[in-house]
VOVO-294090 format. One record per residue: chain; y, x, z of N, C-alpha, C, CB in turn; residue in one letter. Coordinates in nm, 3 decimals, always signed. Atoms other than C-alpha are relative to their C-alpha. Glycine has a CB too. Layout:
! VOVO-294090
<pt "A" <Y X Z> <Y X Z> <Y X Z> <Y X Z> "a">
...
END
This chain:
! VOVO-294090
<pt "A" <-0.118 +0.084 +0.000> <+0.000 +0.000 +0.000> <+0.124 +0.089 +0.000> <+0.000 -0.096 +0.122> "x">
<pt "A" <-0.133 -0.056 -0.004> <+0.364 +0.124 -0.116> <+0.073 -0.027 +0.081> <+0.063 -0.015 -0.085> "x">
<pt "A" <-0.058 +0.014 -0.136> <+0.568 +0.173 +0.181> <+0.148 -0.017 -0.058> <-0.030 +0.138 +0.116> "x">
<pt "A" <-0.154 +0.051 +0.022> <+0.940 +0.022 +0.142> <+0.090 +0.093 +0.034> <+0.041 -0.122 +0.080> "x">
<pt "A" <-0.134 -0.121 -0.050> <+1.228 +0.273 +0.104> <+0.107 -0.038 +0.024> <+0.047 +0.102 -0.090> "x">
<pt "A" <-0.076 +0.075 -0.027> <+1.493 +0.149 +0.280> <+0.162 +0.053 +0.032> <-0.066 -0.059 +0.093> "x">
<pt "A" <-0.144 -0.044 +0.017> <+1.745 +0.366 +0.196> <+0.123 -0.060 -0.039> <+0.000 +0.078 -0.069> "x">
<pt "A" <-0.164 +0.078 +0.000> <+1.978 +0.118 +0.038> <+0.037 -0.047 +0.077> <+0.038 -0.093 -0.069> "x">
<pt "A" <-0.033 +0.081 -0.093> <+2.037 -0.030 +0.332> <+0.150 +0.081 +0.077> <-0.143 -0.024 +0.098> "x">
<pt "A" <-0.112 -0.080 -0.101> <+2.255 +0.291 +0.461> <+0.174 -0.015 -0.051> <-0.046 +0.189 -0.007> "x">
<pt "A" <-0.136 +0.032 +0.015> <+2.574 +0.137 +0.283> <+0.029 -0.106 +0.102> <+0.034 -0.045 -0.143> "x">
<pt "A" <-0.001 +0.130 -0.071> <+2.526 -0.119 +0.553> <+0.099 +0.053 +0.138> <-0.180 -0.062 +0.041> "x">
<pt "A" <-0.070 -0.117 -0.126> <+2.651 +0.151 +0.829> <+0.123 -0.026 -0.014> <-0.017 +0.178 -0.016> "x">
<pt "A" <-0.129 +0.024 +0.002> <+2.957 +0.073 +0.684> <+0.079 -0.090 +0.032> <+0.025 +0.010 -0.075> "x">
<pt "A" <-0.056 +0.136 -0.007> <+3.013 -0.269 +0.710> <+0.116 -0.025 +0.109> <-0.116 -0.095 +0.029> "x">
<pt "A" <-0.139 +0.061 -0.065> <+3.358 -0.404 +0.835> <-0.051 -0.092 +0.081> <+0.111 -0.070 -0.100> "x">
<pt "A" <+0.004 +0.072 -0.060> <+3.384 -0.626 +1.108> <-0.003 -0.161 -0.039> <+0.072 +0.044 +0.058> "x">
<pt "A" <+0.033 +0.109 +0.107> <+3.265 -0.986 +0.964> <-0.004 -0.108 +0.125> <-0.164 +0.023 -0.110> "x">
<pt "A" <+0.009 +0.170 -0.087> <+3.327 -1.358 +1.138> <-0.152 -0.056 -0.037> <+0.143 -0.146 -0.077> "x">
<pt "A" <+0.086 +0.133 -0.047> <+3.018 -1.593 +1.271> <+0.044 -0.076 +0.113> <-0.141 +0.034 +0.038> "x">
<pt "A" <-0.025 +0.120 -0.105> <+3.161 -1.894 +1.448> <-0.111 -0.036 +0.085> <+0.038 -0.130 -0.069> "x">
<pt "A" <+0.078 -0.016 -0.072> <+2.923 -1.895 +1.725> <-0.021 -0.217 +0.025> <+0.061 +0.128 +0.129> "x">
<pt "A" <+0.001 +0.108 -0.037> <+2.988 -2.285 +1.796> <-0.071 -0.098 -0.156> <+0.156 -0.026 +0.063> "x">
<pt "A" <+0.038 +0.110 +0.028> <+2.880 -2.395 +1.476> <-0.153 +0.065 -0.104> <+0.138 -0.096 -0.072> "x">
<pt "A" <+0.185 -0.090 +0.062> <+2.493 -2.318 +1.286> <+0.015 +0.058 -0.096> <-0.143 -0.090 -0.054> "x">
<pt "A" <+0.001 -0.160 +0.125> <+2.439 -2.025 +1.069> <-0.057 -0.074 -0.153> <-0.165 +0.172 +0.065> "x">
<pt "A" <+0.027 +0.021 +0.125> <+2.446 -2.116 +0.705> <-0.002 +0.124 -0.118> <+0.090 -0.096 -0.028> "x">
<pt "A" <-0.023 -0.088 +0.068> <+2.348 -1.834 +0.501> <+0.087 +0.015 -0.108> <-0.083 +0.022 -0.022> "x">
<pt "A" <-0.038 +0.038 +0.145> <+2.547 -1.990 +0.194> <+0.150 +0.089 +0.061> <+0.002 -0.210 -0.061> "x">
<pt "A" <-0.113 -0.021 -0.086> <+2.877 -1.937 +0.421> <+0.056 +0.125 +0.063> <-0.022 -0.070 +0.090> "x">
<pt "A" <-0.031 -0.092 -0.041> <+2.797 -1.644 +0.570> <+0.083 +0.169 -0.067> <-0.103 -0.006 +0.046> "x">
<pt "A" <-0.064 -0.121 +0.012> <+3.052 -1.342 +0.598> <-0.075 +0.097 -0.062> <+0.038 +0.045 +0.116> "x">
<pt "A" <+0.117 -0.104 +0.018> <+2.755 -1.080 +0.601> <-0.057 -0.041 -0.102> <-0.101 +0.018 +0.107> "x">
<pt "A" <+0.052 +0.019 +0.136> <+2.565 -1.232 +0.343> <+0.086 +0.032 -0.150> <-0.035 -0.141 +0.004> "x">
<pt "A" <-0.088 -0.054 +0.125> <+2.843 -1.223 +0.109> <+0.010 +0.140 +0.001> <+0.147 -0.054 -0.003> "x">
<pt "A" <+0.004 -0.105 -0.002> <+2.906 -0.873 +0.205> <-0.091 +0.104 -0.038> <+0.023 +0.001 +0.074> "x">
<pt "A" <+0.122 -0.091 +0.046> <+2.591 -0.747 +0.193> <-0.021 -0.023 -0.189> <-0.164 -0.064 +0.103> "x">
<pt "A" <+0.047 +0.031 +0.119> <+2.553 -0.925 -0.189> <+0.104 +0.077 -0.095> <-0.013 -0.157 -0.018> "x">
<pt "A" <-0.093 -0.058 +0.055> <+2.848 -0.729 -0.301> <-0.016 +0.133 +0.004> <+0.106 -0.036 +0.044> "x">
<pt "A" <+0.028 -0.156 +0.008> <+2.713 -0.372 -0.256> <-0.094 +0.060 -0.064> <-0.020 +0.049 +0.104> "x">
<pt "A" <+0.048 -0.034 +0.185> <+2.609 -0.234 -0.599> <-0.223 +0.072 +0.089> <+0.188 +0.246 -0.129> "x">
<pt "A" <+0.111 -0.020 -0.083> <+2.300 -0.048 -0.351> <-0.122 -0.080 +0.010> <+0.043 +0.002 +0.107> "x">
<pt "A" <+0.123 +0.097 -0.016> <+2.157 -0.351 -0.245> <-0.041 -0.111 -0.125> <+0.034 -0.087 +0.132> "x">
<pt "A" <+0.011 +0.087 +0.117> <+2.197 -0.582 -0.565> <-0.114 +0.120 -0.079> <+0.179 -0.042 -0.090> "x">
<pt "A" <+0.086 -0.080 +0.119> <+2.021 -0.282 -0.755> <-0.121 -0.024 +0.040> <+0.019 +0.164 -0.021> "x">
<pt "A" <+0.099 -0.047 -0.067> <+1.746 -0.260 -0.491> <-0.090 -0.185 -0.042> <+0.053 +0.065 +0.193> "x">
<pt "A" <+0.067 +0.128 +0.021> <+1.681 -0.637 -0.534> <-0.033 -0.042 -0.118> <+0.063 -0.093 +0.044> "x">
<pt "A" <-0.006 +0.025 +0.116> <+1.710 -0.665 -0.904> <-0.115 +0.095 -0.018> <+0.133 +0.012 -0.069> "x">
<pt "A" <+0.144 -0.047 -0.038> <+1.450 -0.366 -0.896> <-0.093 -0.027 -0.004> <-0.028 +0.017 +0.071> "x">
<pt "A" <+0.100 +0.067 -0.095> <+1.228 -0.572 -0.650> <-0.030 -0.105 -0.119> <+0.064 -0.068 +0.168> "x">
<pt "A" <+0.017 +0.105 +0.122> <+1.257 -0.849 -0.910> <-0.035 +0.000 -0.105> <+0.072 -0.045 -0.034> "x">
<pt "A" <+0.034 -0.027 +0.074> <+1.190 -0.702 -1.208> <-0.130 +0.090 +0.026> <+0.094 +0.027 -0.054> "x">
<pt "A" <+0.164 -0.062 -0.068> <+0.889 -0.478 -1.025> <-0.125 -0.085 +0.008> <+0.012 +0.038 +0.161> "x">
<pt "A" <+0.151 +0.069 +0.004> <+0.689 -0.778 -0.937> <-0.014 -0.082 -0.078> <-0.049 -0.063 +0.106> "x">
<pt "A" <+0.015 +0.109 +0.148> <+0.742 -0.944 -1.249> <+0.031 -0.172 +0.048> <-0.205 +0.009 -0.077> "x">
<pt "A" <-0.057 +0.145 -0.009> <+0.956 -1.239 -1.114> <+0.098 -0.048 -0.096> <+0.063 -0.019 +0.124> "x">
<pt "A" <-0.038 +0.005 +0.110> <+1.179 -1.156 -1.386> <-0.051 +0.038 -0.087> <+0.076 +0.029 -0.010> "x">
<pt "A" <+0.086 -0.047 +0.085> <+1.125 -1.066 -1.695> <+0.142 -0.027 -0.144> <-0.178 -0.100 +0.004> "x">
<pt "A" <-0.095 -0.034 +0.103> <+1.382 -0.942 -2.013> <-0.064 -0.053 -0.106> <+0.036 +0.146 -0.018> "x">
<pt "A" <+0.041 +0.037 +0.139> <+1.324 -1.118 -2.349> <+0.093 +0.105 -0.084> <+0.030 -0.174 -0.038> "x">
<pt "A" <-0.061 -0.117 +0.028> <+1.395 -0.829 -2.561> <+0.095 -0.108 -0.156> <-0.141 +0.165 -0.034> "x">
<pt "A" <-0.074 +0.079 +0.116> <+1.456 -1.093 -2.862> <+0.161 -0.048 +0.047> <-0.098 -0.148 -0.038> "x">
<pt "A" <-0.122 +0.039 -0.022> <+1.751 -1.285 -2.717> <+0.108 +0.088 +0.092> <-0.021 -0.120 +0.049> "x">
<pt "A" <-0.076 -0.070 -0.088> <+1.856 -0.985 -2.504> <+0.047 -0.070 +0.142> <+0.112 +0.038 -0.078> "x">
<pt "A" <-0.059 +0.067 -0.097> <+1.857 -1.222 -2.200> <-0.154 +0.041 +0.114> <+0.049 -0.187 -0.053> "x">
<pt "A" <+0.046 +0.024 -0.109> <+1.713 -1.181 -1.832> <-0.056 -0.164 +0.060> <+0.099 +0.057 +0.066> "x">
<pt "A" <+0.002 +0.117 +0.028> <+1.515 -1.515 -1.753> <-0.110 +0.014 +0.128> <-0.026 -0.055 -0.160> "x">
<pt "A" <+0.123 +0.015 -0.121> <+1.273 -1.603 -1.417> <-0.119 -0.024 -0.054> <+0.016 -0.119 +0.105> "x">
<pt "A" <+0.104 -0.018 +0.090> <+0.919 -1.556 -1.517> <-0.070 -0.097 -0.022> <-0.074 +0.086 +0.027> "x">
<pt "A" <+0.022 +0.156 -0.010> <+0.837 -1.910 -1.447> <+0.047 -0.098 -0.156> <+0.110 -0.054 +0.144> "x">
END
């Protein structure tokens, strides 16, 4: 079993101080951090990667388009 390199994660060290309203329930859609984290070229690569690795995507070379393998 390939062991997970979890080096992209070390742009995370960086992260700015980010709001969660404690009074009202965590919506990932909403969240500060989530957005943050989805904005750092690191982790988008690492997931796009992941996605194209286990063949959840998949490139049609004809139309030049990225498409879910479904």
């Amino acid at each position: 079993m390939k062991k997970l390199d979890y080096k992209f994660l070390e742009c995370v060290r960086k992260m700015p101080p980010l709001q969660h309203v404690k009074s009202k329930p965590f919506d990932i859609t909403q969240s500060e951090v989530a957005k943050w984290l989805a904005s750092q070229p690191d982790i988008m690569q690492k997931i796009f990667d992941m996605a194209a690795n286990h063949h959840v995507i998949a490139y049609d070379v004809k139309t030049q388009t990225w498409r879910g393998a479904d």
